[in-house]
RODO-2510 file (C-alpha; in nm, 4 decimals, decimal comma):
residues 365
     n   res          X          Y          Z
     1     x     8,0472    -0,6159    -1,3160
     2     x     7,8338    -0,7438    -1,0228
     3     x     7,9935    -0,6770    -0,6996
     4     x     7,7916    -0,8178    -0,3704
     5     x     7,8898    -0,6505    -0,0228
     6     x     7,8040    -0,7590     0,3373
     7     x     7,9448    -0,7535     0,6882
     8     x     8,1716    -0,4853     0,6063
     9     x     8,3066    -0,7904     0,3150
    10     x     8,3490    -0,8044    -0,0483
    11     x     8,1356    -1,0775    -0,1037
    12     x     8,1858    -1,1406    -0,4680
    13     x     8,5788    -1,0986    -0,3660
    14     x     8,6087    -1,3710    -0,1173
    15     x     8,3492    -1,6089    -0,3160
    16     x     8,5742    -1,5962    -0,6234
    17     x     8,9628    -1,6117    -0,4069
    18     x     8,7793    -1,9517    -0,2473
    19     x     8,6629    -2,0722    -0,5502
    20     x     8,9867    -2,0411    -0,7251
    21     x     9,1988    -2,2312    -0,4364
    22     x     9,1933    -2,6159    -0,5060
    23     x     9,0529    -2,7462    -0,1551
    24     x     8,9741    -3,0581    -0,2671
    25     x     8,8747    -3,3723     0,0161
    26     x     9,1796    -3,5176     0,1697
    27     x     9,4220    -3,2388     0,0648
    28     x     9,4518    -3,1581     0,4364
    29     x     9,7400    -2,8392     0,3674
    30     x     9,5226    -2,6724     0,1205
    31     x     9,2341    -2,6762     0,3482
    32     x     9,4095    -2,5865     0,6187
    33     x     9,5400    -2,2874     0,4383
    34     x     9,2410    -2,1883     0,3523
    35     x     9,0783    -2,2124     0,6739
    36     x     9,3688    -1,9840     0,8053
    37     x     9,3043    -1,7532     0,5068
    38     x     8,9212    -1,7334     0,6490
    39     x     9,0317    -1,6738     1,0146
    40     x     9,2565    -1,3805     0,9070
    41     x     8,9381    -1,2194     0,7051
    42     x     8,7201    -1,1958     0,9975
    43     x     8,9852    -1,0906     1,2641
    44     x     9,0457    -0,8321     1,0402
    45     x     8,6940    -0,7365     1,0976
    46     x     8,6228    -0,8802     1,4251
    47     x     8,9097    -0,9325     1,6742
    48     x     8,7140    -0,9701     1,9314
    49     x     8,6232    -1,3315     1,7920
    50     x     8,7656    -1,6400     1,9771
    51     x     8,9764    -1,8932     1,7575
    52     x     9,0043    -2,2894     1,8400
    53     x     9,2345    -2,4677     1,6114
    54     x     9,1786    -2,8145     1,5411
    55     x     9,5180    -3,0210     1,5837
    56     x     9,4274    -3,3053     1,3917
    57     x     9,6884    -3,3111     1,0773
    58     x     9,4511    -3,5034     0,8404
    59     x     9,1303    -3,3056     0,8795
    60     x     9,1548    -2,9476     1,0106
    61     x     8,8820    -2,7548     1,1423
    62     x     8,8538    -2,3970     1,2990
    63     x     8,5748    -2,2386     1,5400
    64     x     8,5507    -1,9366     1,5903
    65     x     8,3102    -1,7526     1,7960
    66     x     8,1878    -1,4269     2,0122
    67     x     8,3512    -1,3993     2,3600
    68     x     8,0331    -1,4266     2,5763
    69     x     7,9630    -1,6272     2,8172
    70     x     8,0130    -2,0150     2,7332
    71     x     7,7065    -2,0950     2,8726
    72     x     7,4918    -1,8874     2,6913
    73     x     7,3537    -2,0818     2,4110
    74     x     7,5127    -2,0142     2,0539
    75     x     7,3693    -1,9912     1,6954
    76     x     7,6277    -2,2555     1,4955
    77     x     7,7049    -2,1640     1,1826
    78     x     7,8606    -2,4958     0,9825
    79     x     8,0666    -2,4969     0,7090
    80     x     8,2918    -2,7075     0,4662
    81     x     8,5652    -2,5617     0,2364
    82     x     8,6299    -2,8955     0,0651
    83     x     8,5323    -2,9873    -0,2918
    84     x     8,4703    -3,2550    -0,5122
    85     x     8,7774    -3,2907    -0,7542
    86     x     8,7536    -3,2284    -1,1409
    87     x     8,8458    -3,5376    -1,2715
    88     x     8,7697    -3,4361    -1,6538
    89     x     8,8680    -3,0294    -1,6472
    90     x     8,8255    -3,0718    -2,0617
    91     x     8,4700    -3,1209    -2,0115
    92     x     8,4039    -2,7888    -1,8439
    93     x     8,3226    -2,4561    -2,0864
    94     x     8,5155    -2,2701    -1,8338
    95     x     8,8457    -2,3430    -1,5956
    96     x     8,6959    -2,5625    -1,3009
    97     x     8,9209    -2,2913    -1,0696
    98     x     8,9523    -2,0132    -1,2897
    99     x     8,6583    -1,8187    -1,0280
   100     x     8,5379    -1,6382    -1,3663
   101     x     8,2376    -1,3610    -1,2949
   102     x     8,0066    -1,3530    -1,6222
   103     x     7,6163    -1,2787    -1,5850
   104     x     7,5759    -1,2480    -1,2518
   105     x     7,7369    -1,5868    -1,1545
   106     x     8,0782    -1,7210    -1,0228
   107     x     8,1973    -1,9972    -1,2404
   108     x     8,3906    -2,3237    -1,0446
   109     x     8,4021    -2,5772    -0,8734
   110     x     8,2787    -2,5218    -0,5209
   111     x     8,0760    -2,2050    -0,6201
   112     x     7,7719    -2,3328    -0,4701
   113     x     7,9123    -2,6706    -0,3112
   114     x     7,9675    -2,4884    -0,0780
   115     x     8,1994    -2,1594    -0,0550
   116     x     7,9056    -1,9299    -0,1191
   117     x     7,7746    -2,0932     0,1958
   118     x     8,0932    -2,0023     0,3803
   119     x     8,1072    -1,6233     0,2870
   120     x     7,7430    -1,5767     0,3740
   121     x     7,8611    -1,7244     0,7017
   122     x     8,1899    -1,5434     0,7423
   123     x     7,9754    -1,1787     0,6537
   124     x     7,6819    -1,2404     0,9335
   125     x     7,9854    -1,3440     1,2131
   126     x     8,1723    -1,0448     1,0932
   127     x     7,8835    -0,7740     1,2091
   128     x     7,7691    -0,9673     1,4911
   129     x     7,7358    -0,7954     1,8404
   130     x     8,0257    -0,9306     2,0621
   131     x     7,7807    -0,9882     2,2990
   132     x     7,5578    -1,2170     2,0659
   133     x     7,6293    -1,6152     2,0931
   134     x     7,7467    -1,6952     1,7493
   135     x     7,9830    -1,9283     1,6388
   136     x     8,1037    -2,0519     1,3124
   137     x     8,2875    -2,3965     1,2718
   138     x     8,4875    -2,4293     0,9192
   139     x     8,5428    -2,7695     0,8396
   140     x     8,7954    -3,0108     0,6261
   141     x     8,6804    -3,3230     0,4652
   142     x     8,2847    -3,3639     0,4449
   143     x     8,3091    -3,4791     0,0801
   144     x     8,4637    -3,7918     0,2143
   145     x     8,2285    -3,8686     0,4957
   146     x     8,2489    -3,5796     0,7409
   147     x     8,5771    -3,6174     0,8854
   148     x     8,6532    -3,2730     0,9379
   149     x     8,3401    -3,2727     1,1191
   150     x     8,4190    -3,6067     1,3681
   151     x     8,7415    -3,4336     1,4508
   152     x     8,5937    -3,1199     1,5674
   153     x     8,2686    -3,2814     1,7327
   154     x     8,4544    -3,2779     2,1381
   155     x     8,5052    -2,9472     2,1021
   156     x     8,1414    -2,8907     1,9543
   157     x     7,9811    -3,0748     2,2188
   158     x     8,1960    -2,8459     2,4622
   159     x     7,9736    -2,5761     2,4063
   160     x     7,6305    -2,4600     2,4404
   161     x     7,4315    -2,4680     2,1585
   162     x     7,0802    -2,3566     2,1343
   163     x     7,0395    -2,4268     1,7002
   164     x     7,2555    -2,5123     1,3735
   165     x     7,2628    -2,3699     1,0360
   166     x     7,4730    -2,5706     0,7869
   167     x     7,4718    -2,3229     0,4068
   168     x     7,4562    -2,5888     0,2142
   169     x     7,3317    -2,5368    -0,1166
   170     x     6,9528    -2,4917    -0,0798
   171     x     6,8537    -2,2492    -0,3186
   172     x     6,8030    -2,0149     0,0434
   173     x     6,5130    -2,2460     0,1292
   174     x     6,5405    -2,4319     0,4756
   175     x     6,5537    -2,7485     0,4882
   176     x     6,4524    -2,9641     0,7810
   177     x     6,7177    -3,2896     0,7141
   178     x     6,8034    -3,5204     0,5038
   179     x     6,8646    -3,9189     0,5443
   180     x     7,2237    -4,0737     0,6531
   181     x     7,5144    -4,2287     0,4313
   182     x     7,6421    -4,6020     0,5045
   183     x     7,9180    -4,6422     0,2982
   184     x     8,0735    -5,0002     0,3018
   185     x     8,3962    -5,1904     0,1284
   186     x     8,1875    -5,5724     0,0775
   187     x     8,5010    -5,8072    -0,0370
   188     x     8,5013    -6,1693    -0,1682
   189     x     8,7277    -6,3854    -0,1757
   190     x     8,8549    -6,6598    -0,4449
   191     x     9,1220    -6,9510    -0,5315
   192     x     9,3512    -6,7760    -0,8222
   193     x     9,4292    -6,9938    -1,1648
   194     x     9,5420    -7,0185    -1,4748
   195     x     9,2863    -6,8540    -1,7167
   196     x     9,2331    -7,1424    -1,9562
   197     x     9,1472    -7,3680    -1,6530
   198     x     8,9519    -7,1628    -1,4888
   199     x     8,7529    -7,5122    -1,3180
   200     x     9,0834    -7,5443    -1,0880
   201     x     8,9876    -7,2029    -0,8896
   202     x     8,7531    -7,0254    -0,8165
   203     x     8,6474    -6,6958    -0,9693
   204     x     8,5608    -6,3956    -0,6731
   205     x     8,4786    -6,1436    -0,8843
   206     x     8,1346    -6,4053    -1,0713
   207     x     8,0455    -6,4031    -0,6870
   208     x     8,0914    -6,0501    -0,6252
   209     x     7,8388    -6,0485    -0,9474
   210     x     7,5664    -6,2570    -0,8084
   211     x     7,6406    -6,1166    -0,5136
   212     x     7,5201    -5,7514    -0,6508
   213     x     7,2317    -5,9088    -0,8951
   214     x     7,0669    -6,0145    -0,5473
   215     x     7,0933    -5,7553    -0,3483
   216     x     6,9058    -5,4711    -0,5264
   217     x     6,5877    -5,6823    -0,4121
   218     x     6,6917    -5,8359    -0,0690
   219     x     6,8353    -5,5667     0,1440
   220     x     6,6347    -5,4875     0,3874
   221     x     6,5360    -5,1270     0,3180
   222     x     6,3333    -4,8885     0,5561
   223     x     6,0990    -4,6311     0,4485
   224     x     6,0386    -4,3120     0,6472
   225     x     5,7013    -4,0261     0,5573
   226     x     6,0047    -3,7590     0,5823
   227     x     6,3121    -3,9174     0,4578
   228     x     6,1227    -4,1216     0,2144
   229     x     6,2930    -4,5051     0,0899
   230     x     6,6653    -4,5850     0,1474
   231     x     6,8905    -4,6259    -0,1311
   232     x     7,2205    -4,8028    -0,2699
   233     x     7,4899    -4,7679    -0,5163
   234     x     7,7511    -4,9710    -0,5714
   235     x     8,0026    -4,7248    -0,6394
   236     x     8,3158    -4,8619    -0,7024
   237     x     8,3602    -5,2525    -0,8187
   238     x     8,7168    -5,3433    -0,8221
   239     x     8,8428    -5,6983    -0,9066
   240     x     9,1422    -5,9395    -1,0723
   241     x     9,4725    -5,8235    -1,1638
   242     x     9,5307    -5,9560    -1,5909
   243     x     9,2528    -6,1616    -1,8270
   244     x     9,4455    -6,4831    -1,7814
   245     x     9,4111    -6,5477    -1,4105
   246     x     9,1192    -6,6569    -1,2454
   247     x     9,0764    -6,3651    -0,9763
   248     x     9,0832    -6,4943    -0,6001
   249     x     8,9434    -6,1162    -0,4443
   250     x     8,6967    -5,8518    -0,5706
   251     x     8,5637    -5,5778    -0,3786
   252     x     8,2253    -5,3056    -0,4144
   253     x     8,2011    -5,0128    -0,2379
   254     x     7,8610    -4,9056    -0,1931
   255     x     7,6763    -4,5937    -0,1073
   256     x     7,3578    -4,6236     0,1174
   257     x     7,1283    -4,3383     0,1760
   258     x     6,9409    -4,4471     0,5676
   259     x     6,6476    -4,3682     0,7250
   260     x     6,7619    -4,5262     1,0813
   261     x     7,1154    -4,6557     1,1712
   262     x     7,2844    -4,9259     0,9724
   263     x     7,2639    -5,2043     1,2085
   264     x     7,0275    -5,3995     0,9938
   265     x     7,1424    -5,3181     0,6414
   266     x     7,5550    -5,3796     0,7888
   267     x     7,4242    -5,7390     0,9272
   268     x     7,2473    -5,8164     0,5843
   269     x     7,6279    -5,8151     0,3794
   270     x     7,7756    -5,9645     0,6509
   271     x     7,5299    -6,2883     0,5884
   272     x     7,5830    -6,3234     0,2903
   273     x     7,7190    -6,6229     0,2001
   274     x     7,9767    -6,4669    -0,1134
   275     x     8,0974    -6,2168     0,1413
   276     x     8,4796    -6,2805     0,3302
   277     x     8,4612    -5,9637     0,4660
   278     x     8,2942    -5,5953     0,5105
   279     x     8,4259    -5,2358     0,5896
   280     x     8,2566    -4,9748     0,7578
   281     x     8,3776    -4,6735     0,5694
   282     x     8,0896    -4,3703     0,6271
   283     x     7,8721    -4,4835     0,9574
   284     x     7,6170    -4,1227     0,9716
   285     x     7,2763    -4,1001     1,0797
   286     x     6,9963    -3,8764     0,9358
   287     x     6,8721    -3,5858     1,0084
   288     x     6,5159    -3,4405     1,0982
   289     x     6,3861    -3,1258     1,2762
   290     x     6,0413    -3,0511     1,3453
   291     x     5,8677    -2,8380     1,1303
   292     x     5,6511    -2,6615     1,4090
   293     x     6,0055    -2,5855     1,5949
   294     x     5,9722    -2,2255     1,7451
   295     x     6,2694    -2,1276     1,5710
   296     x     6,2453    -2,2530     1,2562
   297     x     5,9036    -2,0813     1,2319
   298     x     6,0865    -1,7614     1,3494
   299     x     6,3080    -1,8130     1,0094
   300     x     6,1979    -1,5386     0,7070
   301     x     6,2796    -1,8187     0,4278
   302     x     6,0529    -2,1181     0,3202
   303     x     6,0336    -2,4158     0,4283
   304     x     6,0670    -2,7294     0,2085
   305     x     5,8553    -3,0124     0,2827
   306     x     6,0920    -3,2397     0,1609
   307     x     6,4901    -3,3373     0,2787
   308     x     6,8009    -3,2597     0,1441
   309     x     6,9123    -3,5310    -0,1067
   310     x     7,2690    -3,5445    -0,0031
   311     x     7,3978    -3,5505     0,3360
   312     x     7,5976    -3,2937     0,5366
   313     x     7,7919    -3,2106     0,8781
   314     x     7,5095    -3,2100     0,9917
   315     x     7,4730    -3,5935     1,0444
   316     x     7,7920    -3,5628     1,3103
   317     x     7,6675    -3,2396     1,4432
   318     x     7,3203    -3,3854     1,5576
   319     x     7,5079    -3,6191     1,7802
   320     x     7,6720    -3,3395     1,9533
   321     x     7,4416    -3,0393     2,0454
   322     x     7,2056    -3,1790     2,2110
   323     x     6,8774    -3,2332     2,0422
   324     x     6,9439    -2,8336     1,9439
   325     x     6,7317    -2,7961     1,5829
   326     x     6,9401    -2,8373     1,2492
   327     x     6,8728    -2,6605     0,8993
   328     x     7,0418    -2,7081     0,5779
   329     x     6,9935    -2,3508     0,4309
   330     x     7,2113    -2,1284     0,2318
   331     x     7,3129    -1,9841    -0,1111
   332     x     7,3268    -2,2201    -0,4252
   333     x     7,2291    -2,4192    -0,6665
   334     x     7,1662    -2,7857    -0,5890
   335     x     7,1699    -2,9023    -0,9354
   336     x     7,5091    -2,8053    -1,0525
   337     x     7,6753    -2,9595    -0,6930
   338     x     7,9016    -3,2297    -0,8166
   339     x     7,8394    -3,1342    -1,1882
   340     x     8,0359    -2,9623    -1,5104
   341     x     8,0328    -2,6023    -1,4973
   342     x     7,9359    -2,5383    -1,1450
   343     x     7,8464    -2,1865    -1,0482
   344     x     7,6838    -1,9515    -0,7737
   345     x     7,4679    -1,6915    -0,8113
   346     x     7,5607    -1,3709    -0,6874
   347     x     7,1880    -1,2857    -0,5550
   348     x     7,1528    -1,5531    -0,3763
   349     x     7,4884    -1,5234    -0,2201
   350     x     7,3647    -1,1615    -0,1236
   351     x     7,0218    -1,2241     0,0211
   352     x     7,2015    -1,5452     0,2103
   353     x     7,4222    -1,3114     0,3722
   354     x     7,1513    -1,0809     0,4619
   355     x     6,9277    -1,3407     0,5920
   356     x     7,1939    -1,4794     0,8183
   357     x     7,2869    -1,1186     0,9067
   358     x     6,9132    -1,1148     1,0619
   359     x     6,9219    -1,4136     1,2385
   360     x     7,2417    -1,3686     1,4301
   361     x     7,1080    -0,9614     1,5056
   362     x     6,7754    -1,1976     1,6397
   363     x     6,9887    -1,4512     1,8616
   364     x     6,9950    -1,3852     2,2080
   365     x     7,0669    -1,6966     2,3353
***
C-alpha cells in the first residue's frame, strides 16, 4: 500500500477521510463539518495559526492563516471541499465515497475535484514558518457558482495579499486563468389550453424552441487570443405540466463560458422578443495573469499556454486582492472531474504538496 506523507500529515490518510465524506454543493452542514474537521488537523500541527469563521449558514468558509503582521503581504492558498453529486452511483466500478486505495490512486468522487488540492494545501500551511504570510481560505459551494467564495470575499479583501494559488485539478501544471461563467434562467411565457385546441392558446414552450434554434448563431459572442471563443449550453429546459394542456411557461437555463463581463450577452436574451423574463443566476468574470509575472516565473512547474476549461474561486477572488497574480495549479486529473470513477493520483498529490511546501518556505512577503 502507497502511503504519501507531508507537513508532518498523512497525506494518503486525509485524501481518502475527505473523499469518503459526502460534501456535496448546497449541503451547507456537511461542509461545514468538514471544514471544522480541516481546522482541527492543522491546529493540531500548527496552533499558532489564526482561524476566521465564516457566519454565513448557507455557505461556510474558514481562513486560516500565520499570525504576522496583517500588512505583510500573504501567499493565498484557495480551496473548495464541495463536490459534484453522483446522480447514477450504479454506473461507477467502485463506491463514488467508498475512498478505495488500489494502484497508486484514491478512488471517489472529489479525489481530484478537488480534495487532493486541499491536503496539498493543508500540508504546506502546516510546516510553514509562523513568521511567513500564508493563508489558506477553505470554501463551501463553488460547484454552484462560487458562493462559498462571495461570502468570504470582505474578509479576503481585508487582508493583504501579494498572490493566489487555487489547487485545482491541473495535472501540477500552472495555469494562468480561465474564462468566466454567466449562468441565466431565460423564461417564456404562454396562454394555457385544452390540448386538442391548441389554436385557443398559445404554446411557450414552441417559443422557448425557436427561441434556442436562433440563438446558437445570434448571440453576440467575443473572442479573446488567451481565453479563446465564448460558449453556451442550455442546460436545463423545463416546460408544461401534462400532454393535454397547451403550456403557458417554459424556462432554459444556460451555461455561458465569457471572455469579458456579461453586459452584452445578458442584454441580447433580454431583447428577445419570446423572452418574459431573465435570471441572473452565476454573474463571474475571467481570469488572466501575465505570463512574464515575476512570480509566476519564480514557480518550479510549467506553464500552460492555454486556460483552465472550467472556472474556479478564482473568478470572485480576482475582484478582491487587488490585481495580486492568480494560478490554478495543483494535484489531479482534469479529465475524470465531473466523471464516473473519479480518482487522484497519489504522486501527484505528493509532489503538489512538496511544491507548495517550497513556495510558502520562498514567501517573504
Amino acid at each position: 500500500m502507497t502511503t504519501a506523507t507531508g507537513g508532518g500529515l498523512d497525506l494518503t490518510a486525509l485524501v481518502r477521510e475527505l473523499v469518503g465524506r459526502t460534501t456535496v454543493s448546497g449541503d451547507a452542514a456537511a461542509q461545514r463539518d468538514t471544514l471544522g474537521a480541516l481546522t482541527e488537523v492543522l491546529r493540531e500541527r500548527a496552533p499558532h495559526l489564526d482561524v476566521t469563521e465564516g457566519r454565513d449558514p448557507d455557505h461556510p468558509w474558514t481562513l486560516l492563516r500565520t499570525p504576522t503582521d496583517p500588512g505583510r503581504r500573504q501567499l493565498l492558498l484557495a480551496c473548495h471541499v464541495d463536490t459534484v453529486p453522483v446522480p447514477d452511483p450504479g454506473a461507477w466500478s467502485r463506491d463514488p465515497f467508498g475512498a478505495e486505495l488500489d494502484g497508486g490512486r484514491v478512488w471517489g468522487r472529489g479525489g481530484s475535484d478537488m480534495k487532493a488540492g486541499v491536503v496539498a494545501s493543508a500540508a504546506a500551511l502546516a510546516t510553514a514558518d509562523p513568521r511567513t504570510p500564508v493563508a489558506l481560505l477553505l470554501t463551501s459551494d463553488e460547484e454552484i457558482g462560487s458562493k462559498g467564495a462571495e461570502a468570504a470575499a470582505a474578509a479576503v479583501a481585508e487582508q493583504s495579499v501579494g498572490a493566489v494559488i487555487v489547487p485545482e485539478a491541473t495535472g501540477n501544471q500552472v495555469v494562468l486563468g480561465h474564462k468566466g461563467a454567466l449562468w441565466l434562467a431565460v423564461r417564456t411565457a404562454g396562454r394555457a389550453a385544452h390540448g386538442s385546441t391548441p389554436e385557443r392558446g398559445h404554446n411557450a414552450v414552441l417559443d422557448l424552441a425557436t427561441l434556442l434554434g436562433r440563438a446558437g448563431g445570434a448571440l453576440p459572442f467575443r473572442t479573446d487570443p488567451f481565453l479563446g471563443t465564448e460558449t453556451w449550453n442550455p442546460g436545463v429546459v423545463a416546460g408544461g405540466t401534462v400532454p393535454n394542456v397547451v403550456p403557458d411557461r417554459a424556462e432554459v437555463v444556460v451555461d455561458m463560458r465569457t471572455v469579458a463581463d456579461g453586459d452584452e450577452l445578458l442584454t441580447w436574451w433580454r431583447s428577445q422578443p419570446e423572452v418574459a423574463d431573465v435570471d441572473v443566476r452565476v454573474d463571474l468574470p475571467p481570469v488572466g495573469t501575465p505570463a512574464d509575472d515575476p512570480w509566476v516565473t519564480s514557480l518550479a512547474a510549467p506553464v500552460l499556454p492555454t486556460p483552465a476549461t472550467y472556472f474556479t474561486d478564482a473568478s470572485v477572488l480576482g475582484q478582491v486582492v487587488g490585481g495580486a497574480p492568480i494560478v490554478v495549479w495543483g494535484p489531479g486529473t482534469p479529465a475524470v472531474m465531473h466523471a464516473v470513477d473519479e480518482y487522484v493520483e497519489l504522486a501527484e498529490l505528493e509532489q503538489a504538496a512538496a511544491a507548495f511546501t517550497d513556495v510558502v518556505t520562498a514567501w517573504r512577503g
